[in-house]
MDAnalysis code that builds the backbone (N, CA, C; Angstrom):
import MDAnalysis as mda
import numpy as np

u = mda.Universe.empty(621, n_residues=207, atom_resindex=np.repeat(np.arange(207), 3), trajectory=True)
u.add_TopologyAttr("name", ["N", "CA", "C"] * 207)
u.add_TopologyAttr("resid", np.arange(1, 208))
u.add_TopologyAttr("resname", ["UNK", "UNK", "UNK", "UNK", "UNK", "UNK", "UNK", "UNK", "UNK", "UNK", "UNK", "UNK", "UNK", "UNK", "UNK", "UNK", "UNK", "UNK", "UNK", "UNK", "UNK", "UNK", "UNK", "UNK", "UNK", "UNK", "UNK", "UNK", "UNK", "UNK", "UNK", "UNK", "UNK", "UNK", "UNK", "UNK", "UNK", "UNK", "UNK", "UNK", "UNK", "UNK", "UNK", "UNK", "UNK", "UNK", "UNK", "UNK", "UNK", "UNK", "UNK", "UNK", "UNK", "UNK", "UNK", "UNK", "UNK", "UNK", "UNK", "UNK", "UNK", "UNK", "UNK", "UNK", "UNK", "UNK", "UNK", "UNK", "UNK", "UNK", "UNK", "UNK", "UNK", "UNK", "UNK", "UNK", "UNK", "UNK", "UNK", "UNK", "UNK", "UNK", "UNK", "UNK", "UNK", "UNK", "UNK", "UNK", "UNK", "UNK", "UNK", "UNK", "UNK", "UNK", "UNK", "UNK", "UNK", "UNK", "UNK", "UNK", "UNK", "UNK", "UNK", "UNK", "UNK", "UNK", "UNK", "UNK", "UNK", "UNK", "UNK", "UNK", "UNK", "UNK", "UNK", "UNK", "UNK", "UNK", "UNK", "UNK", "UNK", "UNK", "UNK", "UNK", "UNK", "UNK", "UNK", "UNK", "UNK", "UNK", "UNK", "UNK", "UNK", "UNK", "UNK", "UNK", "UNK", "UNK", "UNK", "UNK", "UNK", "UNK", "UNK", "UNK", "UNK", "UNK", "UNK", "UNK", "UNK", "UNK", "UNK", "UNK", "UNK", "UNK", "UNK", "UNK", "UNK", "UNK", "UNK", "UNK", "UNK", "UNK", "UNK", "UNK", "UNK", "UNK", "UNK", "UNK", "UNK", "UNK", "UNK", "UNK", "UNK", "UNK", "UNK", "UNK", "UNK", "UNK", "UNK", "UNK", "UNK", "UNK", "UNK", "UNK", "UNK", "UNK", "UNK", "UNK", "UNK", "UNK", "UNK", "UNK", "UNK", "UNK", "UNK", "UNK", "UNK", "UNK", "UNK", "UNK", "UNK", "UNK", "UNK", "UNK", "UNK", "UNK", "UNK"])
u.atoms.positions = np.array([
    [0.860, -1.205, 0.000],
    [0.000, 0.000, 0.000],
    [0.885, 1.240, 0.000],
    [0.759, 2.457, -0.591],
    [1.831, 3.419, -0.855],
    [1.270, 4.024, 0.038],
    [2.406, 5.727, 0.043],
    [2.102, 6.016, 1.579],
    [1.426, 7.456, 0.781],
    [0.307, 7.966, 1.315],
    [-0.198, 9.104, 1.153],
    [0.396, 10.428, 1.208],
    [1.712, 10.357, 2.011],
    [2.042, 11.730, 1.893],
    [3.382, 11.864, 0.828],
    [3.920, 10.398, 0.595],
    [4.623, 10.659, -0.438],
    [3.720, 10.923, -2.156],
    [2.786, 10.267, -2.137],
    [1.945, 10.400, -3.281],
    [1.635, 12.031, -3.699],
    [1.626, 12.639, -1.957],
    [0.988, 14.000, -2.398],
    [2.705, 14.924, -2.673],
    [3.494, 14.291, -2.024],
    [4.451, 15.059, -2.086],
    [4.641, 15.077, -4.205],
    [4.817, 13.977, -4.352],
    [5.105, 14.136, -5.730],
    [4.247, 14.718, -6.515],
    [2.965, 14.584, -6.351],
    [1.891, 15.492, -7.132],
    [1.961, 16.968, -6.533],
    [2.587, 17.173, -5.842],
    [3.304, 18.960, -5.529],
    [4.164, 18.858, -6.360],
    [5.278, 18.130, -6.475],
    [6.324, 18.236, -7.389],
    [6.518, 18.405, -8.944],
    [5.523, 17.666, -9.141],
    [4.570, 17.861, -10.387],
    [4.145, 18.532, -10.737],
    [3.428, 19.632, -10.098],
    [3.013, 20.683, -10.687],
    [3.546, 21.840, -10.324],
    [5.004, 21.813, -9.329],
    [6.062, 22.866, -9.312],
    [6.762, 23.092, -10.632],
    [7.148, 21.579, -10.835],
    [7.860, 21.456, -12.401],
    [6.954, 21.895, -13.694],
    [5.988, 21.415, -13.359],
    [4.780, 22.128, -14.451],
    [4.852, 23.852, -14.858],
    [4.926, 24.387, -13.776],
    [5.004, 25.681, -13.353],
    [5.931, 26.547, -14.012],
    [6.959, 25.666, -13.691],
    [8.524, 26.197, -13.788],
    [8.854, 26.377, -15.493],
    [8.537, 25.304, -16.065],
    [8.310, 24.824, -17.518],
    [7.515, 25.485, -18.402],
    [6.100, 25.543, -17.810],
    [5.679, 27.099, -18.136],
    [6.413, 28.385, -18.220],
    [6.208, 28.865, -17.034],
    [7.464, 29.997, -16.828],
    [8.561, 30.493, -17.778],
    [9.161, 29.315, -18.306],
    [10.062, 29.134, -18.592],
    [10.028, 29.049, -20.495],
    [9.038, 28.592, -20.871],
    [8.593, 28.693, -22.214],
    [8.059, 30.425, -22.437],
    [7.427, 30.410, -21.668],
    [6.648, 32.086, -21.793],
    [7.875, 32.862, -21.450],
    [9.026, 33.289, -20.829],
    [10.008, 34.101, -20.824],
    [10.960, 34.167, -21.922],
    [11.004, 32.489, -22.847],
    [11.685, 32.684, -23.881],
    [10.893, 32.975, -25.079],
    [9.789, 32.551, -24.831],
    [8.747, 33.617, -26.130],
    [9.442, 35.141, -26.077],
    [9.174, 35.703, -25.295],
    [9.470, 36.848, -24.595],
    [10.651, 37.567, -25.324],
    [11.697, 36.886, -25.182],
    [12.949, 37.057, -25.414],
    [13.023, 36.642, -26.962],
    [12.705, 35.776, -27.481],
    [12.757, 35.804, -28.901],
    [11.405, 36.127, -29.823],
    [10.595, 37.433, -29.087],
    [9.651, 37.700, -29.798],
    [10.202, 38.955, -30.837],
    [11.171, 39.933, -30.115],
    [11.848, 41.072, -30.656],
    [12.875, 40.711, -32.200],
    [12.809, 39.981, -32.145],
    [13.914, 39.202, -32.796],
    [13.340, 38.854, -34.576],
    [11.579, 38.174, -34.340],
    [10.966, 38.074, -35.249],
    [10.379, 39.451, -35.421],
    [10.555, 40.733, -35.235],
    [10.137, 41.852, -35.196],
    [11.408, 42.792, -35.954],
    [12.429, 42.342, -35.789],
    [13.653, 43.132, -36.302],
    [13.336, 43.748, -37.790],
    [13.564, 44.782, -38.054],
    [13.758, 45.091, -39.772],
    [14.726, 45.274, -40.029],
    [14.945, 44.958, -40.800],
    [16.680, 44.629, -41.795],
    [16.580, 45.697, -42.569],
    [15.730, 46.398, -43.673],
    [15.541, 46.769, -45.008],
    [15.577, 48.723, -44.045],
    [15.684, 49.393, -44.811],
    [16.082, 50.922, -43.914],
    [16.407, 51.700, -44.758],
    [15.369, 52.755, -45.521],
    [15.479, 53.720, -46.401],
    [15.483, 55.531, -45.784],
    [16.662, 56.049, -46.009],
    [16.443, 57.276, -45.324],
    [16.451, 58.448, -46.737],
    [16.171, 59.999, -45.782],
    [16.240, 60.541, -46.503],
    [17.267, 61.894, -45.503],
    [18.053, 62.753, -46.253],
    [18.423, 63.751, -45.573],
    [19.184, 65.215, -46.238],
    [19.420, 66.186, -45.844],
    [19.790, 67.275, -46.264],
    [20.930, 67.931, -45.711],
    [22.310, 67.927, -46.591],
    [23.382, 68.117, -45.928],
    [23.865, 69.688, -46.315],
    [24.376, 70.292, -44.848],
    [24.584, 71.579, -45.373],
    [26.353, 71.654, -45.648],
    [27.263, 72.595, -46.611],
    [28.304, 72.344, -46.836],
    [29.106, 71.147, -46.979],
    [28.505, 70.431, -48.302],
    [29.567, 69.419, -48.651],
    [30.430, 69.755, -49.252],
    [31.378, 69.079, -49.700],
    [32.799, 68.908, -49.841],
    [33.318, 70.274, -50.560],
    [32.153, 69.816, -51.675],
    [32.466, 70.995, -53.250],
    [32.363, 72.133, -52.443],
    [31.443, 72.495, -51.324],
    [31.206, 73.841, -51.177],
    [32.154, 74.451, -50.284],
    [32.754, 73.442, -49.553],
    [33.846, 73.822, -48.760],
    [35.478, 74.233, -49.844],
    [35.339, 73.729, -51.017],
    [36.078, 73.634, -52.299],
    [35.600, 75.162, -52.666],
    [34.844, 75.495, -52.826],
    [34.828, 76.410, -53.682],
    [34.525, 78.104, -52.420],
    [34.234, 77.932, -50.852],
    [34.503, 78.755, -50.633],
    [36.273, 79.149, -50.278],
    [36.983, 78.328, -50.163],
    [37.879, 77.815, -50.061],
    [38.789, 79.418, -51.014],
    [38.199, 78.647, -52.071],
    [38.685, 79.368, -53.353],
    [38.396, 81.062, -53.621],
    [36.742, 81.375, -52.596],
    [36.576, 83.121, -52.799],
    [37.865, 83.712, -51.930],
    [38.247, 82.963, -51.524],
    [39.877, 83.888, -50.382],
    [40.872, 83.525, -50.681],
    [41.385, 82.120, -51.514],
    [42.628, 81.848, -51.906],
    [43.041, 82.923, -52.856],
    [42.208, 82.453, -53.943],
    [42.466, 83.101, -55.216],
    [42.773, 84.871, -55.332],
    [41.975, 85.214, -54.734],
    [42.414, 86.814, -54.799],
    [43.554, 87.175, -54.054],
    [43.697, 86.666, -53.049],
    [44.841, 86.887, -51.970],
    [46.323, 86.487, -52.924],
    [46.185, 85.183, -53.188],
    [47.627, 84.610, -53.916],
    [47.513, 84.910, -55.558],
    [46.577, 86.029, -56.056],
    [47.043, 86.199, -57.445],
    [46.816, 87.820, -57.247],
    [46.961, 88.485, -56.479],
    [46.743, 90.039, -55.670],
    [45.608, 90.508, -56.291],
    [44.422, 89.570, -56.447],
    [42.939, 90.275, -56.907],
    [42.668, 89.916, -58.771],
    [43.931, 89.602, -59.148],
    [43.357, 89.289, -60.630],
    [42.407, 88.303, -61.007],
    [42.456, 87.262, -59.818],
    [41.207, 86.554, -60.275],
    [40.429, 86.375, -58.911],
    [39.436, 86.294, -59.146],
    [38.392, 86.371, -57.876],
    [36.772, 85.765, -58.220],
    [36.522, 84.937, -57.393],
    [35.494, 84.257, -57.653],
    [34.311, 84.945, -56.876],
    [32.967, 85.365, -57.426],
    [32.313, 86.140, -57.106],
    [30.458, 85.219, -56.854],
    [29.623, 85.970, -56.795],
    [28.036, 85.804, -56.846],
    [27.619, 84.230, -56.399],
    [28.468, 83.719, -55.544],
    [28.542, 82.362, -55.278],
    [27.223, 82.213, -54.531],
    [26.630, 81.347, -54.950],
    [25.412, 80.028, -54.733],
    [25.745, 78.910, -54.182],
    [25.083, 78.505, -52.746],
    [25.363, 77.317, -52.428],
    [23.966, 76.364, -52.328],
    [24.009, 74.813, -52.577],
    [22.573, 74.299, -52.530],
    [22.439, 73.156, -51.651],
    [23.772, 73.068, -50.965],
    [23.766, 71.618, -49.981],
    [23.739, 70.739, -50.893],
    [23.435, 69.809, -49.966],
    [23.008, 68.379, -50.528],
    [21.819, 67.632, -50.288],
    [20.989, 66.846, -51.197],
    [20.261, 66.206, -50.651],
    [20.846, 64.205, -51.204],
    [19.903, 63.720, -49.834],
    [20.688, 62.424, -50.165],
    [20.072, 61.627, -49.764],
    [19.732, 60.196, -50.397],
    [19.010, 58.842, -50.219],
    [19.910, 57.873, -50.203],
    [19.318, 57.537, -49.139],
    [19.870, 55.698, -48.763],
    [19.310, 54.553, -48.690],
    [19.468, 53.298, -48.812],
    [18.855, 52.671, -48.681],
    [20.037, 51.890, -48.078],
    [19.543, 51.181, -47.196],
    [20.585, 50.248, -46.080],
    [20.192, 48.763, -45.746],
    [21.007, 48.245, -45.070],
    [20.336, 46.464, -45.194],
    [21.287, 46.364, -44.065],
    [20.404, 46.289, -43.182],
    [20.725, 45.844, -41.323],
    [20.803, 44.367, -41.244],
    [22.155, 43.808, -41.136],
    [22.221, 43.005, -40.928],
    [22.056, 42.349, -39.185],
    [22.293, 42.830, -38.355],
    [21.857, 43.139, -37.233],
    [22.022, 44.345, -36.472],
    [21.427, 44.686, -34.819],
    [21.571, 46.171, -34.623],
    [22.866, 46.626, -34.855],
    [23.751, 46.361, -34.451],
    [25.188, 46.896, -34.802],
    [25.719, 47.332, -35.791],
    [25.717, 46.115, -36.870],
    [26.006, 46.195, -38.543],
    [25.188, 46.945, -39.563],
    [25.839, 47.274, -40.601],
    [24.403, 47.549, -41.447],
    [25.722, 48.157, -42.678],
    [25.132, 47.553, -44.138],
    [25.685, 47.728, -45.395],
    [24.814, 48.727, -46.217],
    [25.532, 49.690, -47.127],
    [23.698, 50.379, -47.940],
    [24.535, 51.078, -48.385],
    [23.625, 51.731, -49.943],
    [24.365, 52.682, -51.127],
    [23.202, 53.832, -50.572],
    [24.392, 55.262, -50.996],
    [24.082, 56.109, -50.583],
    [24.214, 56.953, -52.389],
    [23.378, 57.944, -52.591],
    [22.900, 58.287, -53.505],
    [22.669, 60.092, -53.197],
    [23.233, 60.581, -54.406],
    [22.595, 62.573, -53.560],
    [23.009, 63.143, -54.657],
    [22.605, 64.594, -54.402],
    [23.241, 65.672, -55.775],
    [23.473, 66.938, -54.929],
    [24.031, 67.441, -55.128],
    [24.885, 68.577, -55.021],
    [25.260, 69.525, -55.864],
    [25.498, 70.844, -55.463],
    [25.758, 71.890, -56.426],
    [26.252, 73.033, -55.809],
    [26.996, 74.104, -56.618],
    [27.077, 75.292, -56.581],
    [27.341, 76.428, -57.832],
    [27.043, 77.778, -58.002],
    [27.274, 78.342, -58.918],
    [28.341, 79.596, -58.678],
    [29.005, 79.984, -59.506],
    [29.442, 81.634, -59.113],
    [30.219, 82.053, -60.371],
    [30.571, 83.086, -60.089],
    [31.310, 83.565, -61.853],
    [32.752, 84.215, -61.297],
    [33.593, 83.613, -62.182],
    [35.060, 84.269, -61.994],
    [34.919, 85.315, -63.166],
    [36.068, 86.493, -62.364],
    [36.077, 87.616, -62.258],
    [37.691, 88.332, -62.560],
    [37.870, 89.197, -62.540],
    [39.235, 90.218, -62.232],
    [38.648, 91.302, -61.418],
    [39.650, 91.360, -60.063],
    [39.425, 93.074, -59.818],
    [39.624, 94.150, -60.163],
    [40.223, 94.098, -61.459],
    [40.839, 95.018, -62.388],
    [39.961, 95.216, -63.056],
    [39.269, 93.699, -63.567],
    [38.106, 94.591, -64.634],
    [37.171, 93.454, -65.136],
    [35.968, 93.988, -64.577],
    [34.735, 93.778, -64.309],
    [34.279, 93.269, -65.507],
    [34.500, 93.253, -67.198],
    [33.896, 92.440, -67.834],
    [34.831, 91.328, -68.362],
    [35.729, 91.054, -67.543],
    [36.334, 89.797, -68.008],
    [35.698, 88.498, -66.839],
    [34.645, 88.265, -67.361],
    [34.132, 87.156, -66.165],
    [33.411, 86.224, -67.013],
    [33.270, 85.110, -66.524],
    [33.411, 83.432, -66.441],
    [32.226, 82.688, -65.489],
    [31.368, 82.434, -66.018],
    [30.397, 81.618, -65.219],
    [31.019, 80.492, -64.716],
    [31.044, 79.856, -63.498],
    [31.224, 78.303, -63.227],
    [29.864, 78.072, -62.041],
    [29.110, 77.043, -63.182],
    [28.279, 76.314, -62.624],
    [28.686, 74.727, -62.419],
    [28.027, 74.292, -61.206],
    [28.806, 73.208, -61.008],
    [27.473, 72.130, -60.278],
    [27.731, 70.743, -61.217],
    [26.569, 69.926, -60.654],
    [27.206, 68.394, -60.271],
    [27.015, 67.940, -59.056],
    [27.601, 66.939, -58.676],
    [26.497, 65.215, -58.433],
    [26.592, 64.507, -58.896],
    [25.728, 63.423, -58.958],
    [26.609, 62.430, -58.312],
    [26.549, 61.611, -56.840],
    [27.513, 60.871, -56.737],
    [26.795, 59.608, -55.847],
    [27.171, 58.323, -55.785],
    [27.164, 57.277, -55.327],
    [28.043, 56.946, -54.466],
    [27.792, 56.417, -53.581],
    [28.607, 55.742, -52.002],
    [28.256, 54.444, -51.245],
    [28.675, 53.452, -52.002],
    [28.496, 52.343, -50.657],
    [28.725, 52.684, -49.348],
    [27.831, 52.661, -48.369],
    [28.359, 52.910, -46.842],
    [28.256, 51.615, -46.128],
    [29.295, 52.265, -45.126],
    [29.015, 51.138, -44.174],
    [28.753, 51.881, -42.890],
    [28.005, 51.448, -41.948],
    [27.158, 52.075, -40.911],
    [27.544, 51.058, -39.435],
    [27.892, 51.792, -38.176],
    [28.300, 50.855, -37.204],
    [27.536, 51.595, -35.857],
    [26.467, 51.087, -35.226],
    [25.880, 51.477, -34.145],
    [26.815, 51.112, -33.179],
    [27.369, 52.046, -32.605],
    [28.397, 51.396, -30.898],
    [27.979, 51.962, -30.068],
    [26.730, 52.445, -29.970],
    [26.131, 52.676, -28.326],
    [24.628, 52.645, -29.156],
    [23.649, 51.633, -28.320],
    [22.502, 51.381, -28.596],
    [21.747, 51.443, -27.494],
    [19.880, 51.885, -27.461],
    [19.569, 51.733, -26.629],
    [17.958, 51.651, -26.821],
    [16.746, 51.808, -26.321],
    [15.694, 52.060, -27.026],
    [15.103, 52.976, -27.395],
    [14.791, 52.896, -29.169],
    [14.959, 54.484, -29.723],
    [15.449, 55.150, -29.447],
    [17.057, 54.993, -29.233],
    [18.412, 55.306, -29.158],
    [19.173, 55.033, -29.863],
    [20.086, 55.862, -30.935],
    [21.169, 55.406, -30.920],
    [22.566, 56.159, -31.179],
    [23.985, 55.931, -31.275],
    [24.615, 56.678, -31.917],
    [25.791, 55.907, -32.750],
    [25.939, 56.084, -33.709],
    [27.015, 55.358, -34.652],
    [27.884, 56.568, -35.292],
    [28.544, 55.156, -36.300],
    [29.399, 56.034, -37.221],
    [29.188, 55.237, -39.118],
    [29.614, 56.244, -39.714],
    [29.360, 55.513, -40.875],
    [30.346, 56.439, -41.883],
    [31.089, 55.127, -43.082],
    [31.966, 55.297, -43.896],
    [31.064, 55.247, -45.466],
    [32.040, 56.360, -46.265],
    [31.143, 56.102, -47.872],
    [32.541, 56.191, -48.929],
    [32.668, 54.873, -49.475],
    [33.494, 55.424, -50.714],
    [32.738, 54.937, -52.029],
    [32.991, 56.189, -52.974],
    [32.262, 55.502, -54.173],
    [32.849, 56.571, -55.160],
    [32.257, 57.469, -56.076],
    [32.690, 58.211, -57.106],
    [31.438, 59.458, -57.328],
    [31.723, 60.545, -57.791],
    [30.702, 61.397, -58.270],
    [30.968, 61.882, -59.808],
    [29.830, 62.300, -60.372],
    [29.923, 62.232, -62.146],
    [29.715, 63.871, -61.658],
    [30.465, 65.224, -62.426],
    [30.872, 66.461, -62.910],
    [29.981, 66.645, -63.951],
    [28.924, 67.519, -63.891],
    [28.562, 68.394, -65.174],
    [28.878, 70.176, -64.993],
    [30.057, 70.443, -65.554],
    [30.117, 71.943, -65.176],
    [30.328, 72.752, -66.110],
    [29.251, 73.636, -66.076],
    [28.831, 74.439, -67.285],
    [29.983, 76.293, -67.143],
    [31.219, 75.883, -68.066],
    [31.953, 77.325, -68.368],
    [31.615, 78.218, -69.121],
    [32.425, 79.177, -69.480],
    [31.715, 80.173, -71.070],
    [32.344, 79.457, -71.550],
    [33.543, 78.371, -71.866],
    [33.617, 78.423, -73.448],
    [32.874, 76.793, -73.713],
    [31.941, 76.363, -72.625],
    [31.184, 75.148, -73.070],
    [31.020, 74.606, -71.810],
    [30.530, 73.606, -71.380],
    [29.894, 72.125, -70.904],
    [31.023, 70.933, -70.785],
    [31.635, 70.690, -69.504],
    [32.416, 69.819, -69.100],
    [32.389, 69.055, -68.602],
    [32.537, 67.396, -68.445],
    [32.333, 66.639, -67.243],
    [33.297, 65.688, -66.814],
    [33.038, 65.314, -65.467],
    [34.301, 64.694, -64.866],
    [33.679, 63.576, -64.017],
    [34.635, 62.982, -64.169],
    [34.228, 61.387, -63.490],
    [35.572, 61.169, -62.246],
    [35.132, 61.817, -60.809],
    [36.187, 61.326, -59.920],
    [35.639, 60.819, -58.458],
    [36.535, 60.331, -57.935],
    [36.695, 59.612, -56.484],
    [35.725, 60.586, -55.824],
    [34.283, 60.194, -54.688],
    [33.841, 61.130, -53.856],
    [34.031, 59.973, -52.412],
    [33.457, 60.918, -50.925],
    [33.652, 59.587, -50.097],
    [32.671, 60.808, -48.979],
    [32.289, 60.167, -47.829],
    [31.778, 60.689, -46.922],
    [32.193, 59.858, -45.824],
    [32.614, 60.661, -44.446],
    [33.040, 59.903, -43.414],
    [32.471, 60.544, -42.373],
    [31.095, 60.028, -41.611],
    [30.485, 60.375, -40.748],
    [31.322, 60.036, -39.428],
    [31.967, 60.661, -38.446],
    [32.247, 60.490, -36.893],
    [31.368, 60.065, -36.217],
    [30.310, 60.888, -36.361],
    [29.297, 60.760, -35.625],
    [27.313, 61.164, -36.240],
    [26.812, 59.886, -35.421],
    [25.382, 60.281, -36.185],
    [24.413, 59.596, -34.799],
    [23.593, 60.754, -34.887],
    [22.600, 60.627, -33.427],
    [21.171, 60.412, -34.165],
    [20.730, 59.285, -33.844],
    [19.290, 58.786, -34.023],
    [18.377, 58.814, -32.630],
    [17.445, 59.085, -33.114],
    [16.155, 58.523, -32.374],
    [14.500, 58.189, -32.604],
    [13.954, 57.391, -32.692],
    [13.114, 56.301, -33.298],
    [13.057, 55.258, -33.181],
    [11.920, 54.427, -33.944],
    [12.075, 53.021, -34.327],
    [11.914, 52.709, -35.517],
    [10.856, 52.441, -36.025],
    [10.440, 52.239, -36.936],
    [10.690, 53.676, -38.212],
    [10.149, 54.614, -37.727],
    [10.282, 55.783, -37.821],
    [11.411, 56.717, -37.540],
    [12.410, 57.251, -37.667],
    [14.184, 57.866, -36.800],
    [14.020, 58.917, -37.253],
    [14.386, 59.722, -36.839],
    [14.993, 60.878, -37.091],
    [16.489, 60.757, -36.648],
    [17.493, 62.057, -37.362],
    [18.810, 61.250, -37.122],
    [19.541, 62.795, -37.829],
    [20.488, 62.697, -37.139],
    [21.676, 63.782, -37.673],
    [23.082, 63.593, -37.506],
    [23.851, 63.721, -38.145],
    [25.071, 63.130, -38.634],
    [25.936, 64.500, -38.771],
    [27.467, 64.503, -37.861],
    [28.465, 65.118, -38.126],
    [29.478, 64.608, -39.355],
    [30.152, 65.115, -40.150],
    [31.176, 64.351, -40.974],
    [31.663, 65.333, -41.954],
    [32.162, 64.973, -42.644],
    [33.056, 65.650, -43.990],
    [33.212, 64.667, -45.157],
    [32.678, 65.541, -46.125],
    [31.902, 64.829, -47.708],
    [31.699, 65.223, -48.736],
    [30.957, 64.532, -49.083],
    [29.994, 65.192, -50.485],
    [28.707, 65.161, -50.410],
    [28.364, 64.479, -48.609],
    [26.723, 64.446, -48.216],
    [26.395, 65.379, -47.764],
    [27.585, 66.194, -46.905],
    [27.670, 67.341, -46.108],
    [28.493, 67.039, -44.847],
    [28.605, 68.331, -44.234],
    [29.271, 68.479, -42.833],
    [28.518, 68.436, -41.600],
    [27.086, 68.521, -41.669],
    [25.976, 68.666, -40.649],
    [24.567, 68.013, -41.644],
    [24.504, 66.558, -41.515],
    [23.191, 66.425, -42.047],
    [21.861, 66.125, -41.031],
    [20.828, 66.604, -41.415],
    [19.225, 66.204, -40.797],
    [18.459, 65.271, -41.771],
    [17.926, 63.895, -41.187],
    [17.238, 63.905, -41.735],
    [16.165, 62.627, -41.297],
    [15.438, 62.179, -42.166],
    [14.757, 60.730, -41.119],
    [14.517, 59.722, -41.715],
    [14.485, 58.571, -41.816],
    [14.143, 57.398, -41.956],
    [13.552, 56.192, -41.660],
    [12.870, 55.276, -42.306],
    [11.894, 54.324, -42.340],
    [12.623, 53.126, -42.428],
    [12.320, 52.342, -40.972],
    [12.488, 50.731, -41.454],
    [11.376, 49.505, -41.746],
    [11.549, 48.506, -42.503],
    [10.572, 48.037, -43.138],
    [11.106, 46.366, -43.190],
])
C-alpha cells in the first residue's frame, strides 16, 4: 500500500515542475519575440549643409584673390547643400551595409578686380554614389549613436563660357558621428566631412 504523503508530495512536485516549464517557455517567447520583429531593409532621406564641393569652392573666394593680388576672384557664389538617399540592409543592430545616392551643387562667376567684364560663369553639378558602411556602438531604445563610412565616385557636369564639361572622380563621406532617435520611424543627424555634407538632418523608415 503506498504512503499518502509521499503520493501528495510528488503530485506537488509535479506541478512545481509544471510551473517552472511554463514559466520558462513564456520568458523565452518573450525574449525571442523582438527578434521576429527586427527590420533589416532601412530607407532614409536627408539634407546636408556644406559638402565637400562647397567647402572647395569657398575655399577658393579667399585663396584666389589673396595669392594672385585680386586678378582673379570668384564672385556671386550660390550654395545648394546636398540632398541624399539611402537605402541600407541591417544586418543586425550593430552592422548595417547600404548605397548612398545625392546631388549637389554650386554656382558663381570668376572675375578680375581690375576689370569687371572679363568674367566666367562656373556652374557646377555633382551626382555621386557611395556604398556605406554604418556601425551602431552605443545602442539603446529608440536610441542610438554610430558612425558611418562612404566610398564611391561622383559624375561632374560643369557648365563654363567656353562650353559644358564633365568629370568622373573619387567622392567619399566619413560620418564620426550620427545621433538617431526612433524606431520604426528615426529621425537622425550626422556630423562628418563629404559630399553628403558636414551637418546632415534627416529621417528614416524601417521596413
Amino acid at each position: 500500500m503506498s504512503n499518502p504523503n509521499k503520493t501528495g508530495m510528488k503530485i506537488r512536485l509535479l506541478f512545481l515542475i509544471t510551473a517552472l516549464c511554463t514559466c520558462t517557455i513564456s520568458q523565452a517567447q518573450k525574449v525571442t519575440e523582438p527578434l521576429t520583429k527586427f527590420h533589416h531593409h532601412e530607407i532614409s532621406i536627408s539634407y546636408g549643409l556644406l559638402p565637400i564641393p562647397d567647402w572647395n569652392n569657398i575655399a577658393g573666394e579667399f585663396i584666389f584673390p589673396v595669392a594672385s593680388f585680386g586678378l582673379i576672384q570668384k564672385r556671386d557664389n550660390h550654395y545648394y547643400g546636398a540632398i541624399n538617399l539611402n537605402y541600407t540592409y541591417r544586418f543586425n543592430p550593430k552592422f548595417s551595409l547600404g548605397i548612398t545616392g545625392g546631388i549637389t551643387g554650386n554656382k558663381g562667376t570668376w572675375s578680375s578686380f581690375y576689370d569687371k567684364d572679363l568674367s566666367s560663369k562656373d556652374n557646377r553639378l555633382y551626382l555621386f554614389f557611395l556604398p556605406t558602411v554604418k556601425y551602431n556602438w552605443f545602442t539603446r531604445k529608440n536610441f542610438a549613436l554610430y558612425s558611418s563610412v562612404g566610398l564611391g565616385a561622383y559624375f561632374l557636369r560643369n557648365q563654363l563660357k567656353d562650353g559644358t564639361h564633365h568629370k568622373t572622380r573619387f567622392a567619399y563621406q566619413v560620418n564620426a558621428l550620427g545621433i538617431e532617435y526612433g524606431k520604426r520611424f528615426a529621425f537622425f543627424c550626422e556630423f562628418g566631412v563629404g559630399y553628403s555634407g558636414t551637418i546632415l538632418v534627416g529621417e528614416r523608415f524601417r521596413f
